[in-house]
The first five atom37 places (N, CA, C, CB, O) and aatype in JSON, in Angstrom:
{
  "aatype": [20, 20, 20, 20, 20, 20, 20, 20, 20, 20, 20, 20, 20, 20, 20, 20, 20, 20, 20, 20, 20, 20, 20, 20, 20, 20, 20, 20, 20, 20, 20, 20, 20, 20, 20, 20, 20, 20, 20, 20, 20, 20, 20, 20, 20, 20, 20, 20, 20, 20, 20, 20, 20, 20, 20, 20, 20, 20, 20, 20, 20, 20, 20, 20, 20, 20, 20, 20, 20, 20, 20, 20, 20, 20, 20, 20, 20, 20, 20, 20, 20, 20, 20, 20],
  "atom_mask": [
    [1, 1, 1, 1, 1],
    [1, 1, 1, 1, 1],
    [1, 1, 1, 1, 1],
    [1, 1, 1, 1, 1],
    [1, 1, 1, 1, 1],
    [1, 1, 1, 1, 1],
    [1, 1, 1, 1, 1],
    [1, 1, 1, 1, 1],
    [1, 1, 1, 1, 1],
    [1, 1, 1, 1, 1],
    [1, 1, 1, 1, 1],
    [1, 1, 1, 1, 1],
    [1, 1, 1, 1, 1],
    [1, 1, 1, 1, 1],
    [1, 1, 1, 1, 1],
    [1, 1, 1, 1, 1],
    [1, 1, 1, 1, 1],
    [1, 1, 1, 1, 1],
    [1, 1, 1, 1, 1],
    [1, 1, 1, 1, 1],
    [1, 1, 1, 1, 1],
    [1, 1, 1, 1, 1],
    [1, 1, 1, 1, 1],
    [1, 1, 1, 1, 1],
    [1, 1, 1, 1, 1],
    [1, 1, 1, 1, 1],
    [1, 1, 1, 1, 1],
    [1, 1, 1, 1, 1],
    [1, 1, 1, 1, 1],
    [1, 1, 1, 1, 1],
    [1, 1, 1, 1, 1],
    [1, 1, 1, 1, 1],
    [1, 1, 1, 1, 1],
    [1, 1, 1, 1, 1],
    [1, 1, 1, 1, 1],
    [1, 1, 1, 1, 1],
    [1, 1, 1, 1, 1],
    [1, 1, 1, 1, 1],
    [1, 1, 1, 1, 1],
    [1, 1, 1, 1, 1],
    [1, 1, 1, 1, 1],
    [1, 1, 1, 1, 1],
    [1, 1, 1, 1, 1],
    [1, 1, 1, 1, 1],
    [1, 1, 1, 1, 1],
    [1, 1, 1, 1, 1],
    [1, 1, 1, 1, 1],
    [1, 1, 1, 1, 1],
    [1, 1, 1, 1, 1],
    [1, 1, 1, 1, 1],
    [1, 1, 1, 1, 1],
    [1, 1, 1, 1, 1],
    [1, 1, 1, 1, 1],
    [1, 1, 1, 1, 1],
    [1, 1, 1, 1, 1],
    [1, 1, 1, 1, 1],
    [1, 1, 1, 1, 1],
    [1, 1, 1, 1, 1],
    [1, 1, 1, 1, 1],
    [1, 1, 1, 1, 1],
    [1, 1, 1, 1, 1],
    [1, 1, 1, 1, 1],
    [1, 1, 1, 1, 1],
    [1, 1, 1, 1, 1],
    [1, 1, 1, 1, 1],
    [1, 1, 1, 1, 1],
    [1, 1, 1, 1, 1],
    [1, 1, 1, 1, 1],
    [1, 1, 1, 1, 1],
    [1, 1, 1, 1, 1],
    [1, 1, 1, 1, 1],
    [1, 1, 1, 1, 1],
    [1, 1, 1, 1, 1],
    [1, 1, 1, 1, 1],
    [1, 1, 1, 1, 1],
    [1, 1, 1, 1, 1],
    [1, 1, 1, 1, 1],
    [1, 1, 1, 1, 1],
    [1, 1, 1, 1, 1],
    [1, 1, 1, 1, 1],
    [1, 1, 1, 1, 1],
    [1, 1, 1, 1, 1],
    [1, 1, 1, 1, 1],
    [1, 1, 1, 1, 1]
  ],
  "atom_positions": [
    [[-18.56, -12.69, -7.37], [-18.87, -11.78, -8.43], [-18.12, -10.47, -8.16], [-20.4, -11.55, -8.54], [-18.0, -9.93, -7.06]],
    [[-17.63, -10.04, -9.32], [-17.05, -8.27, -9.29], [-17.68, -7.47, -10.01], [-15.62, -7.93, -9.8], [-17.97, -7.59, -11.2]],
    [[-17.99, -6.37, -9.08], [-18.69, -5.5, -9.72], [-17.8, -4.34, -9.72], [-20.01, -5.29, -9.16], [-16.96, -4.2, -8.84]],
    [[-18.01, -3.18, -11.05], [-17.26, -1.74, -10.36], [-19.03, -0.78, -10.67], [-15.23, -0.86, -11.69], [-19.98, -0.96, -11.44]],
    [[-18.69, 0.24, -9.59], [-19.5, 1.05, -9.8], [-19.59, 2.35, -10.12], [-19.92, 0.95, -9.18], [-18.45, 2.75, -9.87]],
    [[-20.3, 3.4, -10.56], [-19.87, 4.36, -11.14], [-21.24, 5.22, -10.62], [-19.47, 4.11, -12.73], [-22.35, 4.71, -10.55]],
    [[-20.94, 6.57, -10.28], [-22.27, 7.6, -9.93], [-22.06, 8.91, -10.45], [-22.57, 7.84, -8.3], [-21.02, 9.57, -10.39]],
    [[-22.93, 9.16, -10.86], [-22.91, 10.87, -11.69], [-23.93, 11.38, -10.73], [-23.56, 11.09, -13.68], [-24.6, 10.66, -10.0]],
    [[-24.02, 13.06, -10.79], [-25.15, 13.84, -10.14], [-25.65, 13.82, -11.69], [-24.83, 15.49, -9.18], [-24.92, 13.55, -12.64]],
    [[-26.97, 14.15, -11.75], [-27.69, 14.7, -12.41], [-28.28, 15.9, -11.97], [-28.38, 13.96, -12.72], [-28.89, 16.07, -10.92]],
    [[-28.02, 16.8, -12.97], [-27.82, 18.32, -12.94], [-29.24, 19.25, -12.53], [-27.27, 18.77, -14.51], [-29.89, 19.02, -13.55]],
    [[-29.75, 19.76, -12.05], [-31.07, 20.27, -11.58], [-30.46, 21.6, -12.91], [-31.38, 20.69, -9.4], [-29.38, 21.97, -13.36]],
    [[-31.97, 21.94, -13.11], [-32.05, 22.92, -14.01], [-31.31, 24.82, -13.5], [-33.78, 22.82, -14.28], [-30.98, 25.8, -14.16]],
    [[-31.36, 24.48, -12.04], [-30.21, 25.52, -11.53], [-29.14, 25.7, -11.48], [-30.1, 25.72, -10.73], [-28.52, 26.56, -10.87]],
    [[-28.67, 24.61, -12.37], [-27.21, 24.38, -12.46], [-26.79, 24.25, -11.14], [-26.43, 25.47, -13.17], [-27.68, 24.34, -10.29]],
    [[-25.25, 23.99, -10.6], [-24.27, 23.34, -9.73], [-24.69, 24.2, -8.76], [-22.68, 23.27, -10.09], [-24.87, 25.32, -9.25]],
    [[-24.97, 24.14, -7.38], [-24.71, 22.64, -7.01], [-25.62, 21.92, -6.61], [-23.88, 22.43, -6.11], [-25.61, 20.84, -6.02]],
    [[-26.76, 22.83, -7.1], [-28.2, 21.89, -7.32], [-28.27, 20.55, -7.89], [-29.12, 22.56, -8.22], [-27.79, 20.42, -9.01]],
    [[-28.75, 19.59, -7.37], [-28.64, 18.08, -8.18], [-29.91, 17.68, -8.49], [-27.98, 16.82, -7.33], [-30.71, 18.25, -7.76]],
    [[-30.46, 16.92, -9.29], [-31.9, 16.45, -9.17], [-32.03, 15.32, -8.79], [-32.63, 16.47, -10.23], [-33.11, 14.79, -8.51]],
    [[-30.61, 14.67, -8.7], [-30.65, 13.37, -8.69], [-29.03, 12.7, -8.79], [-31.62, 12.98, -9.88], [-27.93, 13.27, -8.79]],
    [[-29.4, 11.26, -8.86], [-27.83, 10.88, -9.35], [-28.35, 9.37, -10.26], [-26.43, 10.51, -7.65], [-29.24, 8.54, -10.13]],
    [[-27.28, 9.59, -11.13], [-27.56, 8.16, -11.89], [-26.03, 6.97, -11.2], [-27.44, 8.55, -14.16], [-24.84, 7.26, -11.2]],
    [[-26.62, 5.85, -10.77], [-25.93, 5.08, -10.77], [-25.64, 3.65, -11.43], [-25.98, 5.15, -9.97], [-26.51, 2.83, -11.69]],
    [[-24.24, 3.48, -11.66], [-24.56, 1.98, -12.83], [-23.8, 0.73, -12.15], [-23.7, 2.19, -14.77], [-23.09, 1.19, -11.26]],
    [[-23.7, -0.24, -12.19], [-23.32, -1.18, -11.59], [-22.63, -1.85, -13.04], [-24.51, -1.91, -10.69], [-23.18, -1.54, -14.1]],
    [[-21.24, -2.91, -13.07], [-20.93, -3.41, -14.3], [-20.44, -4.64, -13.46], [-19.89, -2.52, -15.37], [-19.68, -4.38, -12.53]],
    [[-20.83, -6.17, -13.7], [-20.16, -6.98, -13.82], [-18.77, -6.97, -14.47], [-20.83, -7.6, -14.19], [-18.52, -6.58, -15.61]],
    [[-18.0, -7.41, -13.66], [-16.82, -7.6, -14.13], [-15.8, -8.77, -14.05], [-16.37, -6.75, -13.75], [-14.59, -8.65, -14.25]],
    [[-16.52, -9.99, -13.7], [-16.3, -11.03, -13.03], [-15.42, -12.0, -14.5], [-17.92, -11.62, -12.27], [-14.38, -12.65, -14.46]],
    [[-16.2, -11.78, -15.46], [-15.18, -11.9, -16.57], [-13.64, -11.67, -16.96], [-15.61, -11.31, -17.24], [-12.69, -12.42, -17.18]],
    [[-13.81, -10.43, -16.93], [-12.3, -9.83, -16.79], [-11.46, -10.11, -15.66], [-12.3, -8.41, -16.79], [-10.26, -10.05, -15.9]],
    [[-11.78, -10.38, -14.56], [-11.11, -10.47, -13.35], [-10.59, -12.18, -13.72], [-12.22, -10.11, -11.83], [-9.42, -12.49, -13.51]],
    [[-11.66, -13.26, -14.32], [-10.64, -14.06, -14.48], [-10.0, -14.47, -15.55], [-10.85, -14.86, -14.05], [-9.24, -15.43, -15.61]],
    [[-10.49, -13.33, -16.91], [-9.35, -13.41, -17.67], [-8.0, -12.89, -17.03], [-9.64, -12.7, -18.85], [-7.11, -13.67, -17.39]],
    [[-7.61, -12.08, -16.38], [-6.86, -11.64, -15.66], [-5.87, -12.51, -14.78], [-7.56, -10.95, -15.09], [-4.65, -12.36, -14.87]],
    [[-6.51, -13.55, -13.84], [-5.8, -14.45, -13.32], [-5.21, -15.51, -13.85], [-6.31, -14.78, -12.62], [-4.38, -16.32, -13.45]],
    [[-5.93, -15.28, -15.02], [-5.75, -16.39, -16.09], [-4.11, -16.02, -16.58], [-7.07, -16.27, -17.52], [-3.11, -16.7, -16.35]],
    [[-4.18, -14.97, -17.18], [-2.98, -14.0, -17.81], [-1.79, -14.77, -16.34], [-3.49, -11.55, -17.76], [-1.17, -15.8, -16.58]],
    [[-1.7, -14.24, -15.28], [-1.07, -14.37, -14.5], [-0.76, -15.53, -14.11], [-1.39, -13.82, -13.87], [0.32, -15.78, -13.57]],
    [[-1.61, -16.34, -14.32], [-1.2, -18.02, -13.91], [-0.18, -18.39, -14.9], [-2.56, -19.25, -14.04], [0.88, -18.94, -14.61]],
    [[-0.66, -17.99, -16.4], [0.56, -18.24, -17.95], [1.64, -17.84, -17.54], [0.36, -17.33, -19.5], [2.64, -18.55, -17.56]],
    [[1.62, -15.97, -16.88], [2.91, -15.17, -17.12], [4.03, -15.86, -15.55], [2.41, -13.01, -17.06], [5.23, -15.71, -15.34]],
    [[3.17, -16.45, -14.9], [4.47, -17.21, -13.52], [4.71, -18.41, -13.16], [4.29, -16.91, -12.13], [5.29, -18.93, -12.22]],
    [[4.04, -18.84, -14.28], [4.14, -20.71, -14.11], [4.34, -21.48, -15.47], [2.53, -21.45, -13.45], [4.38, -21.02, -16.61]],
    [[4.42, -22.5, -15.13], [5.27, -23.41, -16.59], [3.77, -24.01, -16.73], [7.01, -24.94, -16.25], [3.12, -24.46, -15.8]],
    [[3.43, -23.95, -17.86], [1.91, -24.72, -17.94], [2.19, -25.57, -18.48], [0.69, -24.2, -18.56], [1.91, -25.29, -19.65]],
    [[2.88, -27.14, -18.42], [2.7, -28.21, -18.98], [3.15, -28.77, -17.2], [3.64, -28.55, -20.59], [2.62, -29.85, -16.99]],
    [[4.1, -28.19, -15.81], [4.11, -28.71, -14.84], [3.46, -27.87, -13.8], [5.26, -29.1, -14.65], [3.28, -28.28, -12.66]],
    [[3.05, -26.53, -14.25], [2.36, -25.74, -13.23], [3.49, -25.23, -12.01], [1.1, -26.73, -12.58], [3.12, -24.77, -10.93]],
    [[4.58, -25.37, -12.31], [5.72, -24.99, -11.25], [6.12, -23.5, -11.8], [7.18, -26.18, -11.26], [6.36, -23.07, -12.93]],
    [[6.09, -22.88, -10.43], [7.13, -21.35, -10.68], [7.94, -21.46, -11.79], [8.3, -20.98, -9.44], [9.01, -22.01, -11.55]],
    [[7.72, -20.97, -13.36], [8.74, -20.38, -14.68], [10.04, -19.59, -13.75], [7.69, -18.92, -15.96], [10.14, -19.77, -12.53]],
    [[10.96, -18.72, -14.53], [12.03, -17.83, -13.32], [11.1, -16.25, -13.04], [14.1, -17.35, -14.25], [11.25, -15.56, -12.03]],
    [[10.01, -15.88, -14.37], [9.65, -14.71, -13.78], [8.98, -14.67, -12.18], [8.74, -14.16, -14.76], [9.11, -13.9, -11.23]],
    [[8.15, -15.97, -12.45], [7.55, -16.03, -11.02], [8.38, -16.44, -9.73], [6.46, -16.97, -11.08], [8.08, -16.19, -8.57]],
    [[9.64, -17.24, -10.27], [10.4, -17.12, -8.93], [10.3, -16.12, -8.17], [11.59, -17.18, -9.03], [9.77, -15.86, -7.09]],
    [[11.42, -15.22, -9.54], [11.9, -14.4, -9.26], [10.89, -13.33, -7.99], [12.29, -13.99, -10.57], [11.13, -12.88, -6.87]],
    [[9.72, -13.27, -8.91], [8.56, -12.42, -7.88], [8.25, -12.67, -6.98], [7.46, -12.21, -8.1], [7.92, -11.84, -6.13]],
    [[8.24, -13.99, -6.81], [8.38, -14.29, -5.4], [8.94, -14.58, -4.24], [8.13, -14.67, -5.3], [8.42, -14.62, -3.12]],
    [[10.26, -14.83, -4.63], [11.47, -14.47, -3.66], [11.77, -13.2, -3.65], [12.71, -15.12, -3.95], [12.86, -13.18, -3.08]],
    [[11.43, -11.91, -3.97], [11.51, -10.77, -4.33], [10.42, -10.33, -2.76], [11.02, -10.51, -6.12], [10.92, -9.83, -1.76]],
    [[9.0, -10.63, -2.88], [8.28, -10.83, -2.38], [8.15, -11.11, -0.51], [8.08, -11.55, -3.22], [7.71, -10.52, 0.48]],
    [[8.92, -12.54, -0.9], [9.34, -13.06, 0.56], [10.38, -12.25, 1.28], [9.93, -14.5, 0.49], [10.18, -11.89, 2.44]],
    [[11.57, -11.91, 0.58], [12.49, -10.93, 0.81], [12.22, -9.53, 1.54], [12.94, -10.7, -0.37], [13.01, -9.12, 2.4]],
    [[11.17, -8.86, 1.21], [10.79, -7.77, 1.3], [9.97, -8.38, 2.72], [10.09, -7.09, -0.08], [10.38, -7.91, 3.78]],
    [[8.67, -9.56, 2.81], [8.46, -9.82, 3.8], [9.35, -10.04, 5.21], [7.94, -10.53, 3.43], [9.28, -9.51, 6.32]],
    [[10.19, -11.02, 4.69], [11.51, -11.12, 5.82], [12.21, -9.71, 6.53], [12.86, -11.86, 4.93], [12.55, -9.59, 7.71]],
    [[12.32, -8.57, 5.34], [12.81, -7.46, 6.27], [11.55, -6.76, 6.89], [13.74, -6.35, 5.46], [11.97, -6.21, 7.91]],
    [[10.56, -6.59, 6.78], [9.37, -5.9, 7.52], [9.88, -6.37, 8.59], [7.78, -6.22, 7.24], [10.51, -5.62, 9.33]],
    [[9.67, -8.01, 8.97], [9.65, -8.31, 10.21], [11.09, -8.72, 10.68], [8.65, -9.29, 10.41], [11.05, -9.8, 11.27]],
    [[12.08, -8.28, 10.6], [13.05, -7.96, 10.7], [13.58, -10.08, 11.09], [13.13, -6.43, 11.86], [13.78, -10.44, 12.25]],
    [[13.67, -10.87, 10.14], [13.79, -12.68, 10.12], [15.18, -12.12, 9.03], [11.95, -14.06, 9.18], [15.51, -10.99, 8.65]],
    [[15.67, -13.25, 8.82], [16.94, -13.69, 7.74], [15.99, -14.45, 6.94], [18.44, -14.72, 8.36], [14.82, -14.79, 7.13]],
    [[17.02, -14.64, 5.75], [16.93, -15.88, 4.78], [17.9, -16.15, 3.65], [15.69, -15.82, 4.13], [18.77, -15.44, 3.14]],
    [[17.52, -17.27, 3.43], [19.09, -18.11, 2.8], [18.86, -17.9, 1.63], [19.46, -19.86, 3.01], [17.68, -17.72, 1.35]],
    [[19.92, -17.85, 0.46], [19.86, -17.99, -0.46], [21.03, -18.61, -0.91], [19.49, -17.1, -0.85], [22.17, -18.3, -0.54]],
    [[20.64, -19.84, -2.05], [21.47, -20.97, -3.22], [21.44, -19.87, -4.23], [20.53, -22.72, -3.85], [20.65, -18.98, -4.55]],
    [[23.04, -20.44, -4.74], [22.75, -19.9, -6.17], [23.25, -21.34, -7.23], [23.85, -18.23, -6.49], [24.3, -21.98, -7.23]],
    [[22.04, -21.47, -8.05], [22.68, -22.67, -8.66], [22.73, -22.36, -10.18], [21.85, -24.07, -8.33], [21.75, -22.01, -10.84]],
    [[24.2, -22.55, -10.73], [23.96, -22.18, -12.66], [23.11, -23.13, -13.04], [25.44, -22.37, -13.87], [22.49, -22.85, -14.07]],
    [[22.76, -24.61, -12.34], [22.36, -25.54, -13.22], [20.88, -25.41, -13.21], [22.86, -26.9, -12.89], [20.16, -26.28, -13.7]],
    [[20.46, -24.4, -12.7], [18.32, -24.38, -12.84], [18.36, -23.62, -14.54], [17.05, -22.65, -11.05], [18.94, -22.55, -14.74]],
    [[17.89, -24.12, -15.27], [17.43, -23.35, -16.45], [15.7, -23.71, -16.88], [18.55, -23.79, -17.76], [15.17, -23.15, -17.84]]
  ]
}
């Protein structure tokens, strides 16, 4: 489950920085989080084979790349015209 949470003071009649209190709210958000993954599974994969589309290659050799230099490794790269 995801929750976000949110807290206000509630204001004492002495005004700032007197408080009387605080209101807090809690919101499920567990909805949105997997409309969300949802979005992301469409926007990097081919949904009739579920394989990396090129945006998601791309992000993810982008990804690995950036991993490989942190830890200072190589890596190979093909270039092929014939992937469409």
């Amino acid at each position: 489950m995801s929750l976000t949470h949110r807290a206000a003071l509630v204001p004492d009649a002495r005004g700032p920085p007197d408080a009387r209190g605080a209101l807090v709210t809690h919101t499920n958000i567990t909805a949105r989080k997997l409309a969300e993954l949802h979005a992301d599974e469409l926007a990097n994969h081919d949904p009739l084979t579920g394989t990396l589309n090129r945006r998601g290659f791309s992000r993810r050799l982008h990804l690995e790349l950036a991993r490989r230099r942190r830890r200072q490794g190589g890596a190979r790269c093909a270039r092929s015209s014939r992937l469409r």
